[in-house]
DRENPA-3360 file (N, C-alpha, C; in nm, 2 decimals, always signed):
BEGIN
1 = XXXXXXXX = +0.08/-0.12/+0.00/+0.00/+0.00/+0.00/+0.09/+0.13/+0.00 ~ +0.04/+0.22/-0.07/+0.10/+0.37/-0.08/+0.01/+0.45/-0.07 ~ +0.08/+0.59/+0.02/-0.01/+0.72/+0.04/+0.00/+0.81/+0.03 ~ -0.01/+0.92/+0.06/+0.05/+1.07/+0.07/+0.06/+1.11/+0.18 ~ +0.01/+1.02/+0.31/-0.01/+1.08/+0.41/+0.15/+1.02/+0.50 ~ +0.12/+1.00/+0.64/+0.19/+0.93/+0.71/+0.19/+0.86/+0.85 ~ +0.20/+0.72/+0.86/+0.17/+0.66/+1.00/+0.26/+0.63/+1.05 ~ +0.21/+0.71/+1.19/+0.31/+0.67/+1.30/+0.25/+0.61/+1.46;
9 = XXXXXXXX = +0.33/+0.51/+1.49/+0.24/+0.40/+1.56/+0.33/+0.44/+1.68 ~ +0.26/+0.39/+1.81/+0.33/+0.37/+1.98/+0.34/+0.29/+2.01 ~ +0.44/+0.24/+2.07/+0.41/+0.09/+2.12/+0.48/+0.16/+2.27 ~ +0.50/+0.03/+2.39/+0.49/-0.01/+2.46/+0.45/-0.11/+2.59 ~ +0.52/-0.11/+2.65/+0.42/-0.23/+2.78/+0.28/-0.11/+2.85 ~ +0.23/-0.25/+2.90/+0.08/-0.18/+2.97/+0.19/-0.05/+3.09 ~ +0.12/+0.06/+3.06/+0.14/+0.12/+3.16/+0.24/+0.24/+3.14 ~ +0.32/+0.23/+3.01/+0.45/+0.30/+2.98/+0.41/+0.43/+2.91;
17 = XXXXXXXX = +0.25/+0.50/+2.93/+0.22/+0.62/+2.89/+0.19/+0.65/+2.75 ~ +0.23/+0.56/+2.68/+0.20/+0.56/+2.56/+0.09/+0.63/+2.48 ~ -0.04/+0.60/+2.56/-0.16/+0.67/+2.50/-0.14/+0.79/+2.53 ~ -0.08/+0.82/+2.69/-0.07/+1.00/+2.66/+0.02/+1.07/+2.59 ~ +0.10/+0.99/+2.52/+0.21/+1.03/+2.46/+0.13/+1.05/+2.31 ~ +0.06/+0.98/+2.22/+0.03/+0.94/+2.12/-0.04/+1.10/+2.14 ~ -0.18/+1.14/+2.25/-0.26/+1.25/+2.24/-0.20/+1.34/+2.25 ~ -0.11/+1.39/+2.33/-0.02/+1.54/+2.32/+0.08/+1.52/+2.19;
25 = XXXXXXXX = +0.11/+1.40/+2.11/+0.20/+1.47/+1.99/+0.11/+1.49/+1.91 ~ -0.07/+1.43/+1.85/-0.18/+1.45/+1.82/-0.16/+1.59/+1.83 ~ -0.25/+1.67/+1.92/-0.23/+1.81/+1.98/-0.15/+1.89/+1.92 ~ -0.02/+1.85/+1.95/+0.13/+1.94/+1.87/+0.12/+1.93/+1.75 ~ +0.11/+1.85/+1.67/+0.09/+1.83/+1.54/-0.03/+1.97/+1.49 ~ -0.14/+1.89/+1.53/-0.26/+1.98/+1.50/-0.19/+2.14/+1.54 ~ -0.11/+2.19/+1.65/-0.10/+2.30/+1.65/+0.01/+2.39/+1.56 ~ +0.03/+2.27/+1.52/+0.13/+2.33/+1.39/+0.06/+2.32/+1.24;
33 = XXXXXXXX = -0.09/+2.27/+1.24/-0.14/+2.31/+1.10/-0.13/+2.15/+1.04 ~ -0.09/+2.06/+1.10/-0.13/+1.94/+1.05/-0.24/+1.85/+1.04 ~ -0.31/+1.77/+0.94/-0.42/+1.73/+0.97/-0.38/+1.58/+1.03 ~ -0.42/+1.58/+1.16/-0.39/+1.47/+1.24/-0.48/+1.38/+1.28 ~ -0.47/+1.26/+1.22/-0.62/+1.15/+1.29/-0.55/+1.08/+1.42 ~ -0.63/+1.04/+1.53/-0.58/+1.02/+1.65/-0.63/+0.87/+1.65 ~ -0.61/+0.74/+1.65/-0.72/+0.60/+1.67/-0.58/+0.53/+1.75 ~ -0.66/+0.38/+1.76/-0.61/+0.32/+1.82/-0.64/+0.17/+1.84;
41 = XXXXXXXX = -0.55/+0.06/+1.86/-0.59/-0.05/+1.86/-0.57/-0.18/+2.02 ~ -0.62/-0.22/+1.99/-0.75/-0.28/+1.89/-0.86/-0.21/+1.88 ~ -0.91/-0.18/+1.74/-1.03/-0.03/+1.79/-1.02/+0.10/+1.68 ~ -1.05/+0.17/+1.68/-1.09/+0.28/+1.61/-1.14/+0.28/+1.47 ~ -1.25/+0.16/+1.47/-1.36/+0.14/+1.34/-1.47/+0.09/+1.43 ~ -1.58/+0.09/+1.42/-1.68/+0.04/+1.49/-1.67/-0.13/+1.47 ~ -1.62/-0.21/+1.36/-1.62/-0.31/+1.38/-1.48/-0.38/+1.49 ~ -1.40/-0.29/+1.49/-1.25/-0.34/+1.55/-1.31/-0.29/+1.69;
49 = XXXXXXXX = -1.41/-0.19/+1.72/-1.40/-0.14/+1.84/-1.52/-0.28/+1.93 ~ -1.56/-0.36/+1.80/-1.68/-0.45/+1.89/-1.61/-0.60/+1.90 ~ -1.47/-0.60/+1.85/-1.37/-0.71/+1.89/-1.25/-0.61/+1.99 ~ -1.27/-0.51/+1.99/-1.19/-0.50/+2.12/-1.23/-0.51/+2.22 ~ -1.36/-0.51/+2.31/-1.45/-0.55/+2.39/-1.39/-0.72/+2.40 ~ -1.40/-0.79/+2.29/-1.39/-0.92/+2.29/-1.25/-0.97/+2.37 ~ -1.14/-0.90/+2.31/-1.03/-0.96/+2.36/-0.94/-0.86/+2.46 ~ -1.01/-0.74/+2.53/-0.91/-0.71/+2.65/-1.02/-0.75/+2.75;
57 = XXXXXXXX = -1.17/-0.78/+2.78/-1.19/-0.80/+2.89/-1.27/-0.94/+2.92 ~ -1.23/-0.95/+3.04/-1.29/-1.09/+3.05/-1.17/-1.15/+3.15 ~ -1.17/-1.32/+3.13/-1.08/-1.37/+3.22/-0.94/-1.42/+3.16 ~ -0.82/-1.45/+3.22/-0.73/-1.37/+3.13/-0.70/-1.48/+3.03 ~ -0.76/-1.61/+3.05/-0.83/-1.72/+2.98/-0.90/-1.76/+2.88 ~ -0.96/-1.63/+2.85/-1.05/-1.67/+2.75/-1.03/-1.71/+2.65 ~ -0.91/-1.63/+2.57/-0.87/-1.71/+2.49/-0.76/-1.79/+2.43 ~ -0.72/-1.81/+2.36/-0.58/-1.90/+2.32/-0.52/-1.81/+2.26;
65 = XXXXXXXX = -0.40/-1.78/+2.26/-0.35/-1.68/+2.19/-0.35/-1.70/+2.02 ~ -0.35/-1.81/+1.96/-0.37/-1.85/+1.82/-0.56/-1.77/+1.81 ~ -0.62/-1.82/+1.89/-0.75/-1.72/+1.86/-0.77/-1.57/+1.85 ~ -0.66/-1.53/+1.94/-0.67/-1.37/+1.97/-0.56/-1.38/+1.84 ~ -0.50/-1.39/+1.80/-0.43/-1.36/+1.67/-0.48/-1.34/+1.58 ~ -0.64/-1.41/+1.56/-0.73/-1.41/+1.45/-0.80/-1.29/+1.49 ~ -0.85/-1.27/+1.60/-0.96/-1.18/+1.61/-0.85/-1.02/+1.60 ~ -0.75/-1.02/+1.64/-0.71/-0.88/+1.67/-0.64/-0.88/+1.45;
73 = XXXXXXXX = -0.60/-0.98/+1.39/-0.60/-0.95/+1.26/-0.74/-0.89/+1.18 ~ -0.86/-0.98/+1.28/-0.99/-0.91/+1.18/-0.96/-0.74/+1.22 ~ -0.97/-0.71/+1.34/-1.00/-0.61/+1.35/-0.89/-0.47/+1.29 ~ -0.78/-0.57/+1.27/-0.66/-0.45/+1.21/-0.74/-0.43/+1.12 ~ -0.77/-0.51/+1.03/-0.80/-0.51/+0.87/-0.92/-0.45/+0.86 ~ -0.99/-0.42/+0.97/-1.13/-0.34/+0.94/-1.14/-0.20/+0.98 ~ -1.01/-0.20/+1.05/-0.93/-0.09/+1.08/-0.86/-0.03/+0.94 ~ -0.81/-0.08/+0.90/-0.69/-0.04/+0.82/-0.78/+0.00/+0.69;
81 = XXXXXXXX = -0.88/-0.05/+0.64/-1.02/-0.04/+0.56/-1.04/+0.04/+0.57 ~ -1.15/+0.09/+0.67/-1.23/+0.20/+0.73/-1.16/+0.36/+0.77 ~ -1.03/+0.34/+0.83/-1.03/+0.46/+0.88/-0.88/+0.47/+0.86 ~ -0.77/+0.41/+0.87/-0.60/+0.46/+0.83/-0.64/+0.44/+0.71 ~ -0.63/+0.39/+0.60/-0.55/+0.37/+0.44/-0.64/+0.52/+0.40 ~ -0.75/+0.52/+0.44/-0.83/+0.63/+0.33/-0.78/+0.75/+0.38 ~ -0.76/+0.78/+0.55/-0.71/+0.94/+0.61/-0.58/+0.93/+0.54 ~ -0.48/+0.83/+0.52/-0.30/+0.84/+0.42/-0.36/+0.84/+0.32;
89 = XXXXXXXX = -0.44/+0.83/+0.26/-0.47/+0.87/+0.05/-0.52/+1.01/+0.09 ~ -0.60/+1.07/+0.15/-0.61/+1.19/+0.16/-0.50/+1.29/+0.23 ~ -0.38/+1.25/+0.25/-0.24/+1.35/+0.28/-0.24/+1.33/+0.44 ~ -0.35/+1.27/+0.56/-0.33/+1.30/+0.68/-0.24/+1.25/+0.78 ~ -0.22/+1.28/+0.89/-0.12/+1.22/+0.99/-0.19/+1.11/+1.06 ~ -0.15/+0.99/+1.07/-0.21/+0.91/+1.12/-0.15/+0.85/+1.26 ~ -0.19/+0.87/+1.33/-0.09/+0.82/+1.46/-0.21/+0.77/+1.59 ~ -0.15/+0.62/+1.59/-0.19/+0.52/+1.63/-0.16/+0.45/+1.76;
97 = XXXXXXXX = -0.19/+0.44/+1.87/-0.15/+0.36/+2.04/-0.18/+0.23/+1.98 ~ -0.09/+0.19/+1.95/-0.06/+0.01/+1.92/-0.09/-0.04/+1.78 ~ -0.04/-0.10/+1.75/-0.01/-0.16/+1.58/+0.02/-0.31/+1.60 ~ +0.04/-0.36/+1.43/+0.18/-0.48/+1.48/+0.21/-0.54/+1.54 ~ +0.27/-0.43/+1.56/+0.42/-0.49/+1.67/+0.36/-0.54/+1.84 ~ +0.24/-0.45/+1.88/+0.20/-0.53/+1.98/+0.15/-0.70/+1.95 ~ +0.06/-0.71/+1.83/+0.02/-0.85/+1.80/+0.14/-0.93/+1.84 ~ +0.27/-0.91/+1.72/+0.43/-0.94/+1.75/+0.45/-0.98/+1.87;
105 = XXXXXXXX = +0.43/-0.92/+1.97/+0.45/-0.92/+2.13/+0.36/-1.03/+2.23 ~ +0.24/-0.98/+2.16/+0.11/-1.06/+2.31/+0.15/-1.21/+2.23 ~ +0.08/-1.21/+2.17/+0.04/-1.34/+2.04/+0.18/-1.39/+2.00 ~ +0.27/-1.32/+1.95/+0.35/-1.35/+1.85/+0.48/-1.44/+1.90 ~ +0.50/-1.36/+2.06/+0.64/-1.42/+2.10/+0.59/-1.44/+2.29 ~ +0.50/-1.34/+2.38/+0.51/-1.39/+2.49/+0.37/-1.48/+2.54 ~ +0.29/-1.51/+2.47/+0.16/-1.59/+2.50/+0.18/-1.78/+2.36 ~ +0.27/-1.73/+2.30/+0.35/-1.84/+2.27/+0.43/-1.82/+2.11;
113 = XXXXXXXX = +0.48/-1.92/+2.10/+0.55/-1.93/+1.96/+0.55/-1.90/+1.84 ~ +0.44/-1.78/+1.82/+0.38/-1.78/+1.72/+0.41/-1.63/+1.61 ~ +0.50/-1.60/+1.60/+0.57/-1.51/+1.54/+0.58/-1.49/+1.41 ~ +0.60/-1.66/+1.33/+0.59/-1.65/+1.21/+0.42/-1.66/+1.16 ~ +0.36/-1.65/+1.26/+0.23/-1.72/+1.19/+0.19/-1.54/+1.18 ~ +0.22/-1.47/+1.30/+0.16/-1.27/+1.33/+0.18/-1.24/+1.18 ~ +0.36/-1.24/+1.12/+0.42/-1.21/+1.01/+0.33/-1.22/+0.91 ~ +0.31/-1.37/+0.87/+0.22/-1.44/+0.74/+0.13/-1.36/+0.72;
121 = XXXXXXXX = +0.01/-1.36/+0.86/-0.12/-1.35/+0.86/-0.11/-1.19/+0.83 ~ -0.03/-1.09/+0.88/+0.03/-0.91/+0.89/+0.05/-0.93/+0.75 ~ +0.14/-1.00/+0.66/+0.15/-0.95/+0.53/+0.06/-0.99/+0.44 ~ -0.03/-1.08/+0.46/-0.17/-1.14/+0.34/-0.28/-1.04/+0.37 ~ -0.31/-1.00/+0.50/-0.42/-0.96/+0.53/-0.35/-0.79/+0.52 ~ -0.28/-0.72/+0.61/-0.26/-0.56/+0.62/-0.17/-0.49/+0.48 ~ -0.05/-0.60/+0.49/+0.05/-0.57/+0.45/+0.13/-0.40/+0.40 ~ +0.15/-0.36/+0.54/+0.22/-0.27/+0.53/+0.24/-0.21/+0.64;
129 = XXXXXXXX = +0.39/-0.16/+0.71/+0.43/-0.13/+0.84/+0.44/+0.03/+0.84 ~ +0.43/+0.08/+0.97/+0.44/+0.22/+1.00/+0.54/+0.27/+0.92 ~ +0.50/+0.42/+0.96/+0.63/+0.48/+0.81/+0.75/+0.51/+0.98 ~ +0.69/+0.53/+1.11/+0.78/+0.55/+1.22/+0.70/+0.52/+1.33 ~ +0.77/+0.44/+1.43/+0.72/+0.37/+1.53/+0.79/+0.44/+1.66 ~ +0.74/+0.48/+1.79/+0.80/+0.53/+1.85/+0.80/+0.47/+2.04 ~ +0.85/+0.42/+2.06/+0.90/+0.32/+2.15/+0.89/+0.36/+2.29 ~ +0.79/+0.37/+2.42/+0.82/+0.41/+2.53/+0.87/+0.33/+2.59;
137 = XXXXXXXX = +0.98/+0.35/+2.66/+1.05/+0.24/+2.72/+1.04/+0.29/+2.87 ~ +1.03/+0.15/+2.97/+1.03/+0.17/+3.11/+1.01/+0.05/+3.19 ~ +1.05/+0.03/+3.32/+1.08/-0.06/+3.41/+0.93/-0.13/+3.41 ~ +0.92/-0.20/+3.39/+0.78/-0.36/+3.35/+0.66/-0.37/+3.50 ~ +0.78/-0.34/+3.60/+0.72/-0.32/+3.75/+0.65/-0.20/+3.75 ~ +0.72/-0.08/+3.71/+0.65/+0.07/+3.73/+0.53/+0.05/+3.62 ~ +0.54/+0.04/+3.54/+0.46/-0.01/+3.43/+0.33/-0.09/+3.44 ~ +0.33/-0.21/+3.56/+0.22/-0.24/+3.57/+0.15/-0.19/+3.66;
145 = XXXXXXXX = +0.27/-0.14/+3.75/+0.19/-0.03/+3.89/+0.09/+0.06/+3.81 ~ +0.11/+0.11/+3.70/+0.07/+0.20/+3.63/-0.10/+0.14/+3.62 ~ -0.04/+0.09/+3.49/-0.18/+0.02/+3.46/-0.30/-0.04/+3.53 ~ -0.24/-0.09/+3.66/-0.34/-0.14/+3.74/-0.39/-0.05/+3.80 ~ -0.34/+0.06/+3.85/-0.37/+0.21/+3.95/-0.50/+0.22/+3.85 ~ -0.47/+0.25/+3.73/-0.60/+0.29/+3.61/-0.78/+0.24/+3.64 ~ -0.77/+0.09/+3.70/-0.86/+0.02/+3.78/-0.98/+0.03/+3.68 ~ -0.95/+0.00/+3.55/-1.06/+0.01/+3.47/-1.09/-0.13/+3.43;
153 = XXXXXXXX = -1.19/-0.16/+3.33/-1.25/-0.29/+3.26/-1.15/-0.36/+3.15 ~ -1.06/-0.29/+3.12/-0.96/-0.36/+2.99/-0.81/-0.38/+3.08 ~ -0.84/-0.46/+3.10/-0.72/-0.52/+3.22/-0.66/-0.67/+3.17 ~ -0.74/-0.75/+3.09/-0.69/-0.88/+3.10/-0.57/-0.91/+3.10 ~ -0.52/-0.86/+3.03/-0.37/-0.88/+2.95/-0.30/-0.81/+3.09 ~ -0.28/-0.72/+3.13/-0.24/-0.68/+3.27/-0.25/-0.79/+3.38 ~ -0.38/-0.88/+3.38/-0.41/-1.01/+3.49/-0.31/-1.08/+3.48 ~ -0.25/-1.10/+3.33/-0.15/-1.20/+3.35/-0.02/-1.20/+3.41;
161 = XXXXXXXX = +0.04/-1.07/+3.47/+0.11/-1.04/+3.60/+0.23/-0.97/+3.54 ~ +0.35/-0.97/+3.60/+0.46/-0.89/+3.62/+0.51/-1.00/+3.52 ~ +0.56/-1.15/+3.48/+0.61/-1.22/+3.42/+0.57/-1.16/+3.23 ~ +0.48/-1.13/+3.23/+0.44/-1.11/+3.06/+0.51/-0.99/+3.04 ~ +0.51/-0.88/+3.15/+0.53/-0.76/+3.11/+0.70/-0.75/+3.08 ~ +0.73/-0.85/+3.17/+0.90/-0.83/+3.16/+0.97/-0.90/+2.98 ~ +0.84/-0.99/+2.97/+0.88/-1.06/+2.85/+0.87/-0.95/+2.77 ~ +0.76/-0.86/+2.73/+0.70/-0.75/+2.66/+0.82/-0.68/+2.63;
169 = XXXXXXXX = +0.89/-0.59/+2.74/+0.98/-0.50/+2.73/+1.07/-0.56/+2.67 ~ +1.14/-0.74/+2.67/+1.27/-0.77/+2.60/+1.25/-0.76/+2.45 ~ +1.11/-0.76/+2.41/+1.06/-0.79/+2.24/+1.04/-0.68/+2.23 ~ +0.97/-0.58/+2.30/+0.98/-0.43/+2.22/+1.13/-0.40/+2.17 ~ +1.20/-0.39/+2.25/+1.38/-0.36/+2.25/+1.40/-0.45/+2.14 ~ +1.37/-0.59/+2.16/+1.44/-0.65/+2.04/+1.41/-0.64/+1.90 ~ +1.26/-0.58/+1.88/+1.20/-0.56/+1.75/+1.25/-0.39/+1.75 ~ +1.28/-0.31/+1.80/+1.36/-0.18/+1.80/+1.52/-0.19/+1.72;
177 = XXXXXXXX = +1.53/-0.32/+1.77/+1.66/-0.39/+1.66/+1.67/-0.46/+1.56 ~ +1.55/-0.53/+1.53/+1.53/-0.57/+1.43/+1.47/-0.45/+1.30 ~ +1.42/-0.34/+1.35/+1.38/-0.24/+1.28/+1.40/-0.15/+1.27 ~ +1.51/-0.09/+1.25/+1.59/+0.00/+1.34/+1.55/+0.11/+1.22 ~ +1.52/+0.10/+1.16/+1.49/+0.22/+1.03/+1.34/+0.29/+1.06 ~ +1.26/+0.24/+1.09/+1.12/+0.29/+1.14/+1.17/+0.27/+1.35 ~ +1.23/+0.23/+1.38/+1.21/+0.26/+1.55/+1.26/+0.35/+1.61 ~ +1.20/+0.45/+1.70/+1.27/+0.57/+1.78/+1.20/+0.47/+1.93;
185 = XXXXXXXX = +1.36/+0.45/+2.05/+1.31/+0.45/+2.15/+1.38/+0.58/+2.26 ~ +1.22/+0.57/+2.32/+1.22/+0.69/+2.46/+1.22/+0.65/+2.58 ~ +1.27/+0.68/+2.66/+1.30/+0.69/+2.82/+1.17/+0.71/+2.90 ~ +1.09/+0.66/+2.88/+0.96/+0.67/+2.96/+0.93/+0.70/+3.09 ~ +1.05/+0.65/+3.17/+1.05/+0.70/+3.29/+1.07/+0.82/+3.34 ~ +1.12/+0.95/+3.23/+1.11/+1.12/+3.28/+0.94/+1.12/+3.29 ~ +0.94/+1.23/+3.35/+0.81/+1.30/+3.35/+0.73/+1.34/+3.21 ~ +0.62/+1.37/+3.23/+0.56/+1.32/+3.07/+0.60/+1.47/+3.00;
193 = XXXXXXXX = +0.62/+1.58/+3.04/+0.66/+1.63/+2.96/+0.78/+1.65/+2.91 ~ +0.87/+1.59/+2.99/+1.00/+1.54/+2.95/+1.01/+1.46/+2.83 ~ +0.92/+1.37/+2.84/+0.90/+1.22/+2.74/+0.84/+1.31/+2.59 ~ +0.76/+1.36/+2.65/+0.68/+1.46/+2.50/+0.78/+1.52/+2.41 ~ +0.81/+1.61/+2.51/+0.95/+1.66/+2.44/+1.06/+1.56/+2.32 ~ +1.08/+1.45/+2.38/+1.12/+1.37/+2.34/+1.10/+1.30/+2.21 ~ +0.99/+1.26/+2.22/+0.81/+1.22/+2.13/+0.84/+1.36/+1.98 ~ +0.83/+1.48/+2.04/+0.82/+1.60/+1.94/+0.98/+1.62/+1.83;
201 = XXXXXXXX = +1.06/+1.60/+1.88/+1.18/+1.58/+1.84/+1.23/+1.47/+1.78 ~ +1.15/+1.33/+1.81/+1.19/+1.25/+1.69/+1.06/+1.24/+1.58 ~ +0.99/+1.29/+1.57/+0.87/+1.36/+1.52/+0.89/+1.45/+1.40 ~ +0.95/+1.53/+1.47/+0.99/+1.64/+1.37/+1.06/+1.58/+1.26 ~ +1.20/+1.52/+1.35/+1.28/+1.47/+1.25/+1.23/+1.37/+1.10 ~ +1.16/+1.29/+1.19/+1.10/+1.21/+1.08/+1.00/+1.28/+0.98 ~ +0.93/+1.40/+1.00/+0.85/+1.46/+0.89/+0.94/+1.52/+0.80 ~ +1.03/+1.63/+0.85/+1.15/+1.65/+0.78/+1.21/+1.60/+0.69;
209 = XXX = +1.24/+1.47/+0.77/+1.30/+1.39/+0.67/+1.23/+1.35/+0.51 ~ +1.10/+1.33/+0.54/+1.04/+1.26/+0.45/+0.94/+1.37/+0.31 ~ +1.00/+1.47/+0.41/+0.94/+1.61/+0.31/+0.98/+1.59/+0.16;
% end
């Protein structure tokens, strides 16, 4: 797929700020005159937003990670349909709290073996990676302290404790190396507008760049 526009995705472990990070460069953007869509996954189509319901809440059980691989590919792809491919043919900024590379993560490598299968099903069905990915990095402990403090209904993936989260952070880092051309990683642990700042400056660079 090709656009005019450009996507830039957040990743992270539960709790590394990421979503606030994603809406204040949203904001910044917009206040520089850019047209900025703000979504997020699993979610931001009405059909991905009625399988995200499906696979963050519930028991942390429910399903098999080869299942959630299917359902969170339906929902990229009705995602990627409905609301990213058409805002990038129309020139806009598209920036996203989770892509990919989370699939990569939950499914792909720390709920089991399944990496090549994320890859296959990501290139038949989406096929095509952020134009820039931007990486919050932070301690997996502070991280879930985080998340759980939130004390909301989309927690499952959180239920399954301090052990997933630690796996999370070695695969974000590792896919930050395997992709080193689309990955910017940040220090998540400053204060958030420390982190922003941070967020805005490899931001810049990368629009710059691609001018």
């Amino acid at each position: 797929m090709t656009s005019k526009g450009h996507f830039i995705t957040f990743e992270g472990i539960d709790g590394s700020g990421k979503s606030t990070q994603a809406r204040l460069l949203a904001d910044h953007l917009r206040d520089l005159g850019h047209d900025v869509i703000l979504t997020r996954e699993p979610g931001g189509s009405p059909g991905a937003e009625e399988i995200r319901a499906l696979v963050l809440q519930g028991d942390p059980d429910r399903w098999s990670a080869e299942t959630e691989l299917l359902l969170f590919t339906a929902a990229r792809r009705d995602h990627m349909e409905r609301l990213i491919q058409p805002a990038m043919d129309a020139g806009k900024i598209v920036i996203c709290d989770r892509f990919a590379d989370s699939t990569r993560m939950y499914q792909g490598l720390s709920r089991g073996d399944l990496r090549a299968k994320v890859d296959t099903l990501h290139e038949l069905m989406i096929g095509r990676e952020p134009d820039l990915t931007i990486l919050i990095d932070m301690d997996p402990t502070q991280g879930l302290a985080r998340a759980k403090g939130r004390q909301g209904i989309e927690e499952r993936f959180e239920d399954f404790g301090s052990d997933l989260q630690e796996k999370m952070r070695a695969g974000f880092l590792a896919l930050a190396n395997e992709f080193p051309d689309r990955f910017r990683k940040i220090n998540g642990a400053q204060d958030v507008d420390a982190v922003s700042r941070d967020v805005q400056t490899v931001a810049a660079s990368y629009l710059s760049s691609s001018d």
